[in-house]
PyMOL Python script that loads the backbone (N, CA, C, O; Angstrom):
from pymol import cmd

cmd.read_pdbstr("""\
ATOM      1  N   UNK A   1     -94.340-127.957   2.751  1.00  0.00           N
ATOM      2  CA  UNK A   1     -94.644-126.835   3.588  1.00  0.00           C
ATOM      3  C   UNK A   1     -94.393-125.570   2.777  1.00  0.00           C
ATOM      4  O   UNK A   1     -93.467-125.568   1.966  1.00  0.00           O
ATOM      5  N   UNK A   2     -95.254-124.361   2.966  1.00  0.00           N
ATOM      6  CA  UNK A   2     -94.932-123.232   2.120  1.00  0.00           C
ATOM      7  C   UNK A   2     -94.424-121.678   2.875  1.00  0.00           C
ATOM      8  O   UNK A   2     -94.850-121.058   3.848  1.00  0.00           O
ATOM      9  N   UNK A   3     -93.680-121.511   2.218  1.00  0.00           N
ATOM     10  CA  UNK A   3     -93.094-120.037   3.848  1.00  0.00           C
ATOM     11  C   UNK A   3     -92.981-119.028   2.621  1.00  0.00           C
ATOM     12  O   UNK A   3     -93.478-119.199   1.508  1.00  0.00           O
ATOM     13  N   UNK A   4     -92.263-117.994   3.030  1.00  0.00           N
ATOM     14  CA  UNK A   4     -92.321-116.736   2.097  1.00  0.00           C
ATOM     15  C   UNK A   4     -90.774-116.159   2.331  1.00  0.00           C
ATOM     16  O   UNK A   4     -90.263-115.933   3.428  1.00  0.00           O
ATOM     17  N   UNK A   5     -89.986-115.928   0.656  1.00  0.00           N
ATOM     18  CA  UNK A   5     -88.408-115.683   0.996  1.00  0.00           C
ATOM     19  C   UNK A   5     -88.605-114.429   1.698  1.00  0.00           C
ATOM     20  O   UNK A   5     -89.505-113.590   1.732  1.00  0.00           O
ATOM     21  N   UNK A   6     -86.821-114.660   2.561  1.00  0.00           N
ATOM     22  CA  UNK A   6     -87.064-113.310   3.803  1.00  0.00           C
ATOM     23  C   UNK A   6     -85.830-112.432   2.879  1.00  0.00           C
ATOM     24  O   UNK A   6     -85.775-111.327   2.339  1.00  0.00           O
ATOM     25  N   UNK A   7     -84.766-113.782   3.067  1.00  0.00           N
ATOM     26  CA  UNK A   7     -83.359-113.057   2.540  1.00  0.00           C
ATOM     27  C   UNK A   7     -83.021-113.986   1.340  1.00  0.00           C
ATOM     28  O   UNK A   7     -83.777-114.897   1.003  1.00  0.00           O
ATOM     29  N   UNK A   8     -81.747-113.688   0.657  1.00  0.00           N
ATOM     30  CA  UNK A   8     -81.012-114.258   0.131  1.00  0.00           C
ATOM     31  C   UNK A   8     -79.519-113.799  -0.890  1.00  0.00           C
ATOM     32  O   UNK A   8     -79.522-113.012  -1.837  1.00  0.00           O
ATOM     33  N   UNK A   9     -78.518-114.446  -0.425  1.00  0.00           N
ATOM     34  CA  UNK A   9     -77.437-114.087  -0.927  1.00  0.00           C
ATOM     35  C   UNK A   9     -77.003-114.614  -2.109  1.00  0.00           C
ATOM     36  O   UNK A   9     -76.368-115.645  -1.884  1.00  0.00           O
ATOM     37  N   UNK A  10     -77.065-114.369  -3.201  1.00  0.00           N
ATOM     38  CA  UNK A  10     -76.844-114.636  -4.417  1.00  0.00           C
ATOM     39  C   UNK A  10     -75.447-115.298  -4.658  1.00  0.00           C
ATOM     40  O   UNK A  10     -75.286-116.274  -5.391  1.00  0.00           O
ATOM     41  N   UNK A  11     -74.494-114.689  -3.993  1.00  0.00           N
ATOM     42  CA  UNK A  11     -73.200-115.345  -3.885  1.00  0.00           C
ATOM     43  C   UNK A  11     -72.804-116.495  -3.039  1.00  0.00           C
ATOM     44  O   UNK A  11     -71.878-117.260  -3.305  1.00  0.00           O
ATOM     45  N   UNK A  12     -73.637-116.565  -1.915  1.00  0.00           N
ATOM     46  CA  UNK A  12     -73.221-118.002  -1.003  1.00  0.00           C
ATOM     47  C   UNK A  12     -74.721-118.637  -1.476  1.00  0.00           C
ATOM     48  O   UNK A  12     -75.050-119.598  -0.780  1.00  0.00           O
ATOM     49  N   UNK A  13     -75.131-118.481  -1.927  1.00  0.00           N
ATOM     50  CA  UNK A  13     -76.917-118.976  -1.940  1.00  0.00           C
ATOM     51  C   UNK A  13     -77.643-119.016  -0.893  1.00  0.00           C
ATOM     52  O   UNK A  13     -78.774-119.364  -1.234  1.00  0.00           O
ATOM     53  N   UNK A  14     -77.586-118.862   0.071  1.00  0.00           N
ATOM     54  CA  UNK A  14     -77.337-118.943   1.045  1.00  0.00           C
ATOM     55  C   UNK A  14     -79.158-117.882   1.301  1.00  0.00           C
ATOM     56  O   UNK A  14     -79.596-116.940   0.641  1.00  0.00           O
ATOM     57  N   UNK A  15     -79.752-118.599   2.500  1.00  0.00           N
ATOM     58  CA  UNK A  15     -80.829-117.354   3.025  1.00  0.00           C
ATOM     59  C   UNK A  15     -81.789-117.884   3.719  1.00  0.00           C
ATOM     60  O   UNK A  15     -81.765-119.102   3.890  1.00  0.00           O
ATOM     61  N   UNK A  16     -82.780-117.149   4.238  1.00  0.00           N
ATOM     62  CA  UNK A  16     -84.074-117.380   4.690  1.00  0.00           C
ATOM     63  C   UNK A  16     -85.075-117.389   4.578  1.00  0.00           C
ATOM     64  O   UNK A  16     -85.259-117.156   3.383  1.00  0.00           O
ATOM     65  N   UNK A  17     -86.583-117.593   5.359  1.00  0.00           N
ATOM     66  CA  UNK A  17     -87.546-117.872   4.925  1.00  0.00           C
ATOM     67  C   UNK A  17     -87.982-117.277   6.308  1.00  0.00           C
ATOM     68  O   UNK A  17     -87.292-116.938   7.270  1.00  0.00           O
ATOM     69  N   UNK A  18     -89.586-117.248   6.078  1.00  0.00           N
ATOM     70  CA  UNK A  18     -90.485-116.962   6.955  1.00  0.00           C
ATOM     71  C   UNK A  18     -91.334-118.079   6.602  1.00  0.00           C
ATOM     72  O   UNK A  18     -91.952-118.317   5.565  1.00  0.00           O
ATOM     73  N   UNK A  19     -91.237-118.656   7.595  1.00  0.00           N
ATOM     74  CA  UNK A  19     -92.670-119.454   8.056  1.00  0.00           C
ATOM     75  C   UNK A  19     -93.840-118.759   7.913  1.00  0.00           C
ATOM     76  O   UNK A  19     -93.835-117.556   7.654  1.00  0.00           O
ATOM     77  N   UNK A  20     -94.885-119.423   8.061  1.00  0.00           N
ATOM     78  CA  UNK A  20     -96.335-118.984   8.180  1.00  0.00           C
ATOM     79  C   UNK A  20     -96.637-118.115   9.261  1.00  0.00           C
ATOM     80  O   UNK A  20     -97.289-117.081   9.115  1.00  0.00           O
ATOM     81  N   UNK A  21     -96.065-118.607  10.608  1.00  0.00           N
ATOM     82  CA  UNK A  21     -96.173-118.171  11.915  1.00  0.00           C
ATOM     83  C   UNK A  21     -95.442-116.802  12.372  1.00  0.00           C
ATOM     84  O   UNK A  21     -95.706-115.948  13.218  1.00  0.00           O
ATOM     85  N   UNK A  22     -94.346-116.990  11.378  1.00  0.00           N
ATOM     86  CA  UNK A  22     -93.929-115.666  11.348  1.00  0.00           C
ATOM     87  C   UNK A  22     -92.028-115.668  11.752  1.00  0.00           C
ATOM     88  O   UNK A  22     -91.101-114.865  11.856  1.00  0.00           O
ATOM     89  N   UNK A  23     -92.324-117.292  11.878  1.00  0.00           N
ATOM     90  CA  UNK A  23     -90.669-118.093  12.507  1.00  0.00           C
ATOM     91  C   UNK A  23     -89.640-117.624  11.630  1.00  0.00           C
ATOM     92  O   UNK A  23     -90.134-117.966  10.556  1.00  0.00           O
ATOM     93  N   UNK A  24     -88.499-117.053  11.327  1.00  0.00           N
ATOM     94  CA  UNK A  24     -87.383-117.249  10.285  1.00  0.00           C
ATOM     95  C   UNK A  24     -86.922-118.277  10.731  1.00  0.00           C
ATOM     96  O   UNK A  24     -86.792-118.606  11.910  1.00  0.00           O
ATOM     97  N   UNK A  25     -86.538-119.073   9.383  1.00  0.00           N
ATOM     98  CA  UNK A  25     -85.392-120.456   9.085  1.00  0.00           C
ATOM     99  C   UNK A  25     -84.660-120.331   7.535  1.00  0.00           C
ATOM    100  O   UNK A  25     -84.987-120.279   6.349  1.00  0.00           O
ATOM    101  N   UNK A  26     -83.393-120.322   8.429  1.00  0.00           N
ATOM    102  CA  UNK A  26     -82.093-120.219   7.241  1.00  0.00           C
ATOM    103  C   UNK A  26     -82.010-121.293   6.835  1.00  0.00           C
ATOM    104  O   UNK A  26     -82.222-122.324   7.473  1.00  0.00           O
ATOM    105  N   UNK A  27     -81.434-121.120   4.835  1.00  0.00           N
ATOM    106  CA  UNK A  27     -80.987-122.482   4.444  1.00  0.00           C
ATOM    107  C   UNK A  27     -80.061-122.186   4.223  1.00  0.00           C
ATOM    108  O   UNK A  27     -79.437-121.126   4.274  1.00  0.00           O
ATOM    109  N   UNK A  28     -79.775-123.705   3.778  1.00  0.00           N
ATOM    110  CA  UNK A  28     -78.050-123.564   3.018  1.00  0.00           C
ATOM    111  C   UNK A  28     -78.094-123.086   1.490  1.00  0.00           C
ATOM    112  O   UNK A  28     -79.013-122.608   0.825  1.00  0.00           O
ATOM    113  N   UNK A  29     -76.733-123.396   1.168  1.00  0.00           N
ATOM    114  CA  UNK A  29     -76.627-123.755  -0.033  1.00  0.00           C
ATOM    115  C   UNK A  29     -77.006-124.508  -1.086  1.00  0.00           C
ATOM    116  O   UNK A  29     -77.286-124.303  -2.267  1.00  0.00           O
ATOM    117  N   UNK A  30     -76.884-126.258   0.295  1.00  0.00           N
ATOM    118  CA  UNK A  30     -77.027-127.631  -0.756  1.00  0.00           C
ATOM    119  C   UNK A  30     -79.077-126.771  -0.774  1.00  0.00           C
ATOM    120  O   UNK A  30     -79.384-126.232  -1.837  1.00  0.00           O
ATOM    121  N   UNK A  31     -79.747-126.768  -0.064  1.00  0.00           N
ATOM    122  CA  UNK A  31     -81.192-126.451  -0.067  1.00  0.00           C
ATOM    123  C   UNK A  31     -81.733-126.168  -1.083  1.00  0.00           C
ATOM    124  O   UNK A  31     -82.757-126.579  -1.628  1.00  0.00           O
ATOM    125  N   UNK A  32     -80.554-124.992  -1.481  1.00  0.00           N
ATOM    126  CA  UNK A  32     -81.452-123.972  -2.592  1.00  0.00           C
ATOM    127  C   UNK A  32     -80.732-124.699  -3.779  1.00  0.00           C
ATOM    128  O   UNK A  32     -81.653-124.717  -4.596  1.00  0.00           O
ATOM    129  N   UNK A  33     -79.670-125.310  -4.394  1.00  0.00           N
ATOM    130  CA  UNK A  33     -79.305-126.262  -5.189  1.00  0.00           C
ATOM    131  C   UNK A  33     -80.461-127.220  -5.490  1.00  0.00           C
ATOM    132  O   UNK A  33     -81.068-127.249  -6.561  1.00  0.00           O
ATOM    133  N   UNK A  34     -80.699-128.000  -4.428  1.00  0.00           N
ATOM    134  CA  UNK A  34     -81.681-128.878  -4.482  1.00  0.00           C
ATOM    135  C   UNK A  34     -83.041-128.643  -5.367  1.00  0.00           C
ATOM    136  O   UNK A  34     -83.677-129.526  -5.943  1.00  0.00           O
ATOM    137  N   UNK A  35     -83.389-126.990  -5.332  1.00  0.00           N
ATOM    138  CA  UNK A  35     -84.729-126.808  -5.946  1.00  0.00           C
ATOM    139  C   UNK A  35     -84.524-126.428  -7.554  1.00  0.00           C
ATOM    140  O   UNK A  35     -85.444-126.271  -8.358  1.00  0.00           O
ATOM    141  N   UNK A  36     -83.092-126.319  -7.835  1.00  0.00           N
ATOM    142  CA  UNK A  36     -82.931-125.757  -9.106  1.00  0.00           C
ATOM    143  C   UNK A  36     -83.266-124.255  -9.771  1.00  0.00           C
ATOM    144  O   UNK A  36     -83.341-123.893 -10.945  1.00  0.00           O
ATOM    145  N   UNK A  37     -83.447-123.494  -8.416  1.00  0.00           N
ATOM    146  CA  UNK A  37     -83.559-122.388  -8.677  1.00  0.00           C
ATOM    147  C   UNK A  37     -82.248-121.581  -9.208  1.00  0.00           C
ATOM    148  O   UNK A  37     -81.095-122.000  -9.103  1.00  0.00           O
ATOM    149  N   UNK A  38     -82.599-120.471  -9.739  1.00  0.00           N
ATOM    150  CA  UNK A  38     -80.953-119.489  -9.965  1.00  0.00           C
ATOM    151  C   UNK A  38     -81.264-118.380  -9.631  1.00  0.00           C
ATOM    152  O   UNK A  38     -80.387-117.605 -10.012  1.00  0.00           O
ATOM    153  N   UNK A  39     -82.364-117.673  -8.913  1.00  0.00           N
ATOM    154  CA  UNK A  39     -82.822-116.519  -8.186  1.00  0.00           C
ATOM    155  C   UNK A  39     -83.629-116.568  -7.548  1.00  0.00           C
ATOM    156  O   UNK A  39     -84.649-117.205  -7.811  1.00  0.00           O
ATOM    157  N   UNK A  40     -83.445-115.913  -6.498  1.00  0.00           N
ATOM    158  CA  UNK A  40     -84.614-116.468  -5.129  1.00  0.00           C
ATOM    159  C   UNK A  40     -84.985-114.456  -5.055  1.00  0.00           C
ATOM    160  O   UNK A  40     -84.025-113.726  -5.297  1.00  0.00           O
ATOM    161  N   UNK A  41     -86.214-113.866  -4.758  1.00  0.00           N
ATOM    162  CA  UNK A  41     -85.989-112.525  -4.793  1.00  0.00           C
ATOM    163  C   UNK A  41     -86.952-112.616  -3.117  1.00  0.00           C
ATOM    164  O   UNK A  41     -87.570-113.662  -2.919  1.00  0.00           O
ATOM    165  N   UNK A  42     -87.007-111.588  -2.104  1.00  0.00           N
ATOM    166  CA  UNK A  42     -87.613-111.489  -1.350  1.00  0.00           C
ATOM    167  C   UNK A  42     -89.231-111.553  -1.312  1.00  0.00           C
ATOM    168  O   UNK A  42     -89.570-110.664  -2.094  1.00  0.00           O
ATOM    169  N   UNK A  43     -90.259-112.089  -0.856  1.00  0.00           N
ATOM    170  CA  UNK A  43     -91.322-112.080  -0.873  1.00  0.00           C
ATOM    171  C   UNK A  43     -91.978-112.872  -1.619  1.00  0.00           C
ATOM    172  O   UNK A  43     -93.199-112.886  -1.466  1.00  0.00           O
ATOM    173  N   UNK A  44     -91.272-113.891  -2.794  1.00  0.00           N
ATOM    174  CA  UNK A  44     -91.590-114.911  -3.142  1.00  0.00           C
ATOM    175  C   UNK A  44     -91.791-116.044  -2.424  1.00  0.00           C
ATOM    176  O   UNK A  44     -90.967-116.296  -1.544  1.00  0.00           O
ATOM    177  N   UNK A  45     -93.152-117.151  -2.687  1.00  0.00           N
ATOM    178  CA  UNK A  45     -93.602-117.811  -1.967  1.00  0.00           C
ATOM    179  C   UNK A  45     -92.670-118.628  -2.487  1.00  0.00           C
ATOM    180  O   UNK A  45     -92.245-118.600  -3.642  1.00  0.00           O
ATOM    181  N   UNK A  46     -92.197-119.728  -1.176  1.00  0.00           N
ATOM    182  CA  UNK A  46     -91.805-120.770  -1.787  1.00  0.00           C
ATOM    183  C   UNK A  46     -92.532-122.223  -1.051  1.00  0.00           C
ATOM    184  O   UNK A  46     -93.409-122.322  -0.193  1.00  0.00           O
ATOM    185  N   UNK A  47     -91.833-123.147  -1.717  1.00  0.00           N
ATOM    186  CA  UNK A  47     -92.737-124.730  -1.090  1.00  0.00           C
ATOM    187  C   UNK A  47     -91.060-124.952  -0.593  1.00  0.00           C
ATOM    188  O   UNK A  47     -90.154-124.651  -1.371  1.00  0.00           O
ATOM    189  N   UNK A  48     -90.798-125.467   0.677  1.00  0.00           N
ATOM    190  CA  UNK A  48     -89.654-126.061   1.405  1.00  0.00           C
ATOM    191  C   UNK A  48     -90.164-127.660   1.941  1.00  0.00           C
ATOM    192  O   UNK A  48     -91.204-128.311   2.043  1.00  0.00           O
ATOM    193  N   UNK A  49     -88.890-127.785   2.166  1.00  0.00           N
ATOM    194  CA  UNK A  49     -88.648-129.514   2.591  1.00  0.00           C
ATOM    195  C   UNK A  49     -88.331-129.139   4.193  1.00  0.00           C
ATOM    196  O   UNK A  49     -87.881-128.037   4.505  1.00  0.00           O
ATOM    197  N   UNK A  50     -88.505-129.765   4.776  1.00  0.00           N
ATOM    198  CA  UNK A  50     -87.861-129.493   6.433  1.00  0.00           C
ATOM    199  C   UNK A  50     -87.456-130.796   6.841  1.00  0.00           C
ATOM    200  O   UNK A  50     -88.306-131.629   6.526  1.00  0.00           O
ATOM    201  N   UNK A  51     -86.316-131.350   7.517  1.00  0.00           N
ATOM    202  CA  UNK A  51     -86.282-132.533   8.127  1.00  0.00           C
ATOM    203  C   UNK A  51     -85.542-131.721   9.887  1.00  0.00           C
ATOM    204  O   UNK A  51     -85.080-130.600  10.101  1.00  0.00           O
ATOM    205  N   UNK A  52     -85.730-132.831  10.740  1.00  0.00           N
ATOM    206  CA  UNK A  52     -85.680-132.329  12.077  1.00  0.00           C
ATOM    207  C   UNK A  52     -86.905-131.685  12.966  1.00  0.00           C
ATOM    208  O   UNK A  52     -88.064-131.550  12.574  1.00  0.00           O
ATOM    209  N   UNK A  53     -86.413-131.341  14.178  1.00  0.00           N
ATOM    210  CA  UNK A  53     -87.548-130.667  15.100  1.00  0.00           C
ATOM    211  C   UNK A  53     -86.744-129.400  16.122  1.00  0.00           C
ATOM    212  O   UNK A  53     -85.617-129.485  16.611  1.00  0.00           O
ATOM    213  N   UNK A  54     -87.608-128.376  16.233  1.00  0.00           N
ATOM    214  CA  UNK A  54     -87.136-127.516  16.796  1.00  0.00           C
ATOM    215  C   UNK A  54     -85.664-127.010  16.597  1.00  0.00           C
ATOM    216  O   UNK A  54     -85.288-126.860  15.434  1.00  0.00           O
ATOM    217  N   UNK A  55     -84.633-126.681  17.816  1.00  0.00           N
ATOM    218  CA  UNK A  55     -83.597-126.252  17.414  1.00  0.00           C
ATOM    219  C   UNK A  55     -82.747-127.270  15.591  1.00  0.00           C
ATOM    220  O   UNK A  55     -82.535-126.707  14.517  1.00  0.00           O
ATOM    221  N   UNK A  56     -82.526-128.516  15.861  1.00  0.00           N
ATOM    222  CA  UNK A  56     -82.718-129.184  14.910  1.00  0.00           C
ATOM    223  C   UNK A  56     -83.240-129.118  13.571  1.00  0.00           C
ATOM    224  O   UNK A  56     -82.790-129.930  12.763  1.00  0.00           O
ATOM    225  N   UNK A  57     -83.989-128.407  13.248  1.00  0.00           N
ATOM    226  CA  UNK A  57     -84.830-128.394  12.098  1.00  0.00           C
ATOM    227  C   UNK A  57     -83.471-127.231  11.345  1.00  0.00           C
ATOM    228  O   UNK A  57     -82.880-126.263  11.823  1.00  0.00           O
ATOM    229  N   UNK A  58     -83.381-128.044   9.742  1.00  0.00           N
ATOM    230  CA  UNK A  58     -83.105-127.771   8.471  1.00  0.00           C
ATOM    231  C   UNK A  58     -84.062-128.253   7.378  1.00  0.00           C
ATOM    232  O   UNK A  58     -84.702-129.297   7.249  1.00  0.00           O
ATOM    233  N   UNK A  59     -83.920-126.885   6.457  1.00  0.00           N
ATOM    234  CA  UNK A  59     -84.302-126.787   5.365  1.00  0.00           C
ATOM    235  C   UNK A  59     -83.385-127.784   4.480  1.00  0.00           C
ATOM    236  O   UNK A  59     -82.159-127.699   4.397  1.00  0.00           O
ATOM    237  N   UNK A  60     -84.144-128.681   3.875  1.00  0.00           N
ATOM    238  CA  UNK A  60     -83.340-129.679   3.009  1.00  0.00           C
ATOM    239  C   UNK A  60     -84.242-129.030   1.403  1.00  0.00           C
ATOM    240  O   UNK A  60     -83.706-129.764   0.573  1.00  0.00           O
ATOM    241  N   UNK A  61     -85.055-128.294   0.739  1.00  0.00           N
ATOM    242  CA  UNK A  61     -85.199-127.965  -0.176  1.00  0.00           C
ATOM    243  C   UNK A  61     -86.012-126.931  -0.474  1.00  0.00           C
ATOM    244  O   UNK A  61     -87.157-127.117  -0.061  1.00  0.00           O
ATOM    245  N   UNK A  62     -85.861-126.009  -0.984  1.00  0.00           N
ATOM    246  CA  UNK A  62     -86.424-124.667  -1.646  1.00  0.00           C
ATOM    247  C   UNK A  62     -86.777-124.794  -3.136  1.00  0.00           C
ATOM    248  O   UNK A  62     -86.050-125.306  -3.987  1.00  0.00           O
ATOM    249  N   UNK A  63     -87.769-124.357  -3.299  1.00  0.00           N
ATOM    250  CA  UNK A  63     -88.457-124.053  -4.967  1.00  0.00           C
ATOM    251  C   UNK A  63     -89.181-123.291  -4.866  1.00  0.00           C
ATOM    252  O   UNK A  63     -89.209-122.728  -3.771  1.00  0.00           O
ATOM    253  N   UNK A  64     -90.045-122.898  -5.804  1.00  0.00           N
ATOM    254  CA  UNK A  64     -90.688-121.809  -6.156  1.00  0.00           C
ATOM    255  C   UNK A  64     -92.145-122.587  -5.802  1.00  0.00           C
ATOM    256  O   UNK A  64     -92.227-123.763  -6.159  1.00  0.00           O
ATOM    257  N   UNK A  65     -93.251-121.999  -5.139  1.00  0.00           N
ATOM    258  CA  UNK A  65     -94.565-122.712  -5.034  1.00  0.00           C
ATOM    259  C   UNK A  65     -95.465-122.486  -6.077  1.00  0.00           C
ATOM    260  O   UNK A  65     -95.635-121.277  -6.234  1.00  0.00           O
ATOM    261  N   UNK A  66     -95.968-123.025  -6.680  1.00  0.00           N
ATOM    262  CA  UNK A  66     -97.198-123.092  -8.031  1.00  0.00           C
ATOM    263  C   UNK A  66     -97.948-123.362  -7.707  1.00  0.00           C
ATOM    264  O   UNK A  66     -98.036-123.843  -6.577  1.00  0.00           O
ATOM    265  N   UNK A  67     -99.042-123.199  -8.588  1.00  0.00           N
ATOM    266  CA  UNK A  67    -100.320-123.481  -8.149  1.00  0.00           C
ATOM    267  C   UNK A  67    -100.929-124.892  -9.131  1.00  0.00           C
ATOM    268  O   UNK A  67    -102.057-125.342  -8.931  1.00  0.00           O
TER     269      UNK A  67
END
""", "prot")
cmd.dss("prot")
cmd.show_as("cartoon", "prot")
cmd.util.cbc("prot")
cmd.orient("prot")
């Protein structure tokens, strides 16, 4: 799935995303670990992992989207 960074805290890693729709969803830490990133900047597209539904739903991985 691909959303667009909203936030992100450099010190907890910690941040959000915008969905397509326009939804924000926060990740964690382990998330952004997971993609091997070391800077996430606002407005960068990214490709995410989602597991769950509705209230439920976490981000299990963040990376950078390529083409």
């Amino acid at each position: 799935m691909q959303a667009t960074s909203y936030t992100y805290d450099q010190e907890t890693r910690t941040g959000s995303v915008l969905l397509d729709d326009g939804t924000p969803v926060e990740f964690a830490a382990e998330a952004f670990d997971a993609g091997g990133l070391r800077l996430l900047r606002p407005g960068q597209r990214v490709r995410i992992e989602v597991e769950g539904d509705g209230e439920a739903r976490r981000i299990t991985l963040v990376t950078l989207q390529t083409f």
